[in-house]
SEDONU-501207 format. One record per residue (C-alpha): residue in one letter; x negated, y negated, z. Coordinates in steps of 0.5 Angstrom, whole numbers, plus 2048, in hexadecimal, padded with zeros to 3 digits. Layout:
BEGIN
{"A" {X Y Z}},
...
END
This chain:
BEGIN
{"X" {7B5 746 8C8}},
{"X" {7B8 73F 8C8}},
{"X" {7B2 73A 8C5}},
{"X" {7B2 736 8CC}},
{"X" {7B2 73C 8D1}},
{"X" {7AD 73E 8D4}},
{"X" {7AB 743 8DA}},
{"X" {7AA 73E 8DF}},
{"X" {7AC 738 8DC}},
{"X" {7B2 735 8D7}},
{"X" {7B1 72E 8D3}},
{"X" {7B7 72B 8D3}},
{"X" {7BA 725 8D1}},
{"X" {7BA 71E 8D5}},
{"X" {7C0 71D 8DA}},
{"X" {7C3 716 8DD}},
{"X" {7C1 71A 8E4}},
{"X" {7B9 71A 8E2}},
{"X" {7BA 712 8E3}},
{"X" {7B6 713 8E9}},
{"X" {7B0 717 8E7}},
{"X" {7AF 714 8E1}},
{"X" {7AF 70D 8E6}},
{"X" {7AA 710 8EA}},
{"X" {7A6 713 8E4}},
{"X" {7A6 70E 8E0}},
{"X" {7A3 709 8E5}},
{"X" {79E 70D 8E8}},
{"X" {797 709 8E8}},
{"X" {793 711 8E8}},
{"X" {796 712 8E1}},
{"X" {797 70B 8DE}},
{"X" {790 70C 8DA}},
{"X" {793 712 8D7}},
{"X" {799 70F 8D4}},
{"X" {796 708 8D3}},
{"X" {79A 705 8D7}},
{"X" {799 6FE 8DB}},
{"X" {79E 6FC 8DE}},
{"X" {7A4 6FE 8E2}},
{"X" {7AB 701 8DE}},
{"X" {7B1 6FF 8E2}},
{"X" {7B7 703 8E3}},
{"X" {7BC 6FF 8DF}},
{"X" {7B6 700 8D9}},
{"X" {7B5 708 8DA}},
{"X" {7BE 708 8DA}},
{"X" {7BD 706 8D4}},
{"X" {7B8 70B 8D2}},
{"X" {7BC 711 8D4}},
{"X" {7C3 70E 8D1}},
{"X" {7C0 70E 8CA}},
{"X" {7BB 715 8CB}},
{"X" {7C2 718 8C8}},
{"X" {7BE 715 8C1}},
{"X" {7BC 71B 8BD}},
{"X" {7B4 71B 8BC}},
{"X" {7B6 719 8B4}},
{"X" {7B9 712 8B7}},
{"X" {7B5 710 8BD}},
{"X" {7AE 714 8BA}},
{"X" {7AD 717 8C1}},
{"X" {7B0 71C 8C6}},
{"X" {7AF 71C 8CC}},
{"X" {7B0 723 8D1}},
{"X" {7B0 725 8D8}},
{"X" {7AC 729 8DA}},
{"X" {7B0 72F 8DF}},
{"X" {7AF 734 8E3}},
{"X" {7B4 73B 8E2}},
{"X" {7B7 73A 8E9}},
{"X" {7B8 733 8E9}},
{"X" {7BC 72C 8E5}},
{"X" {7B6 728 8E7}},
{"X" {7B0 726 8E3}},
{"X" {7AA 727 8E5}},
{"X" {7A7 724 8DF}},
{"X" {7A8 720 8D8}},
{"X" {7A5 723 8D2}},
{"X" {7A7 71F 8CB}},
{"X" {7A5 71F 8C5}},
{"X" {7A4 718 8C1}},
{"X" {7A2 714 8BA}},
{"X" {7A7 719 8B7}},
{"X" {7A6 719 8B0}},
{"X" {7AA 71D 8AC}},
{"X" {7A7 71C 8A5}},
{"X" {7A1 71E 8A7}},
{"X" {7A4 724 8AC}},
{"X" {7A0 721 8B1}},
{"X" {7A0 71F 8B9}},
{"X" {79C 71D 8C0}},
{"X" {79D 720 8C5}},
{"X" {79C 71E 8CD}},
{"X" {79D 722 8D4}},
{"X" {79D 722 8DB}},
{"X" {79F 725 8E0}},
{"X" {7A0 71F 8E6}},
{"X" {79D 723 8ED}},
{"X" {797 726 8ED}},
{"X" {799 72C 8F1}},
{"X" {79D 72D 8EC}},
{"X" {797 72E 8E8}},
{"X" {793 734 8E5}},
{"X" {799 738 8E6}},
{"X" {799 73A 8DF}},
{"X" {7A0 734 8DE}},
{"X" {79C 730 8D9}},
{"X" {79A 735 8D5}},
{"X" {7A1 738 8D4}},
{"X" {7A4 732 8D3}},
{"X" {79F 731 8CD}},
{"X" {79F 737 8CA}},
{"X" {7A6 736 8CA}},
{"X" {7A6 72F 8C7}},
{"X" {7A2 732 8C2}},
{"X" {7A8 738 8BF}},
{"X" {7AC 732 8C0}},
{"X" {7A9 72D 8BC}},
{"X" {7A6 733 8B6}},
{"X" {7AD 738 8B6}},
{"X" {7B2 731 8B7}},
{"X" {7AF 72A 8B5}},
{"X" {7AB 72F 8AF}},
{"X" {7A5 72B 8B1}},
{"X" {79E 72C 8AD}},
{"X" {799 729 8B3}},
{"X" {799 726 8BA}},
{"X" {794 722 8BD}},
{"X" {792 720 8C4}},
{"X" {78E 719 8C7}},
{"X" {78A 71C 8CE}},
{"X" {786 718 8D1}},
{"X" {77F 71A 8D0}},
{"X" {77D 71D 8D7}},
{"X" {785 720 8D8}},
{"X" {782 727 8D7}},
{"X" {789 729 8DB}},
{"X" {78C 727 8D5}},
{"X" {787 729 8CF}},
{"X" {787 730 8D2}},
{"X" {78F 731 8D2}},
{"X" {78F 72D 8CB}},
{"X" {789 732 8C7}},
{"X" {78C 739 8CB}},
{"X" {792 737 8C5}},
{"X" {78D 736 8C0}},
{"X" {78C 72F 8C0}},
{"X" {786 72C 8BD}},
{"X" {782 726 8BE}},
{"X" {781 723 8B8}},
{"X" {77F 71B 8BB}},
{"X" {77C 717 8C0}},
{"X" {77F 710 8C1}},
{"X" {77A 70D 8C5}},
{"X" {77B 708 8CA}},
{"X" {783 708 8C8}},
{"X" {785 708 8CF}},
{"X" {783 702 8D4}},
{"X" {784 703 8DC}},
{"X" {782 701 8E2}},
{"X" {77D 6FC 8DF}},
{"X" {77A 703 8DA}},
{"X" {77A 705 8D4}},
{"X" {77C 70D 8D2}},
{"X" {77C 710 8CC}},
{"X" {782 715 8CA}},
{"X" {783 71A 8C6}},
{"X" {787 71C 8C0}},
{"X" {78A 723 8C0}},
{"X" {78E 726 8B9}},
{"X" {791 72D 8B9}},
{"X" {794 730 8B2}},
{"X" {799 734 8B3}},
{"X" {79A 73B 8B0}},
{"X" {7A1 73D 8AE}},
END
């Protein structure tokens, strides 16, 4: 089985045709406090983005996937694993699934475990780690069904809506 094919989903590289998609998710105000985001990214900015999404994660110290269903070319969601280190063979990982029908479906969960193959069999890493709101317990209950373990609690790290919230630290050893 090939490392980022699934049953239902494949992760696959980023396309200059994802233009759209990344557009729209990128600057979708419902997903802004996850990613951190505080203002909007322009389509000549994104242009670029995917121009240079052909960096080998060694030289850009990212890697950006979409996230497809078997039957289709469009995404329906990014999963990307950042703050690669190659000297410690560590890196985070980030996900998400745009559309909430598209949720729950098991598409997370896939993309995940196949990331996670991906980043131990090819990128030899030792350790992924994971940043999750402390109340996102969608996120807490994919992250630890792998293994992921809190190993921290970053409190009042996140500011919005005039409220402080805390955020997790999630690590996982990978095993060979």
């Amino acid at each position: 089985m090939e490392t980022l094919q699934g049953t239902q989903i494949y992760l696959r590289a980023l396309e200059p045709e994802d233009l759209d998609f990344v557009y729209r998710l990128e600057n979708d105000e419902q997903v802004w406090e996850i990613s951190h985001t505080q203002t909007p990214y322009s389509r000549f900015l994104i242009r670029q983005y995917l121009e240079q999404a052909h960096q080998d994660i060694y030289e850009a110290k990212q890697l950006r996937l979409a996230i497809c269903k078997n039957d289709s070319f469009e995404a329906i969601g990014l999963i990307d694993l950042f703050d690669f280190d190659p000297k410690n063979h560590r890196a985070g990982v980030g996900i998400l699934i745009q559309h909430s029908e598209q949720r729950s479906k098991g598409y997370g969960t896939e993309a995940l475990g196949l990331l996670i193959r991906y980043a131990r069999e090819r990128l030899s890493l030792h350790q992924l780690y994971a940043n999750i709101a402390w109340d996102n317990t969608a996120s807490i209950s994919l992250f630890t069904t792998f293994g992921f373990q809190l190993v921290g609690l970053k409190k009042d790290w996140n500011y919005q809506h005039g409220v402080y919230s805390d955020e997790a630290l999630y690590q996982c050893l990978l095993k060979s």
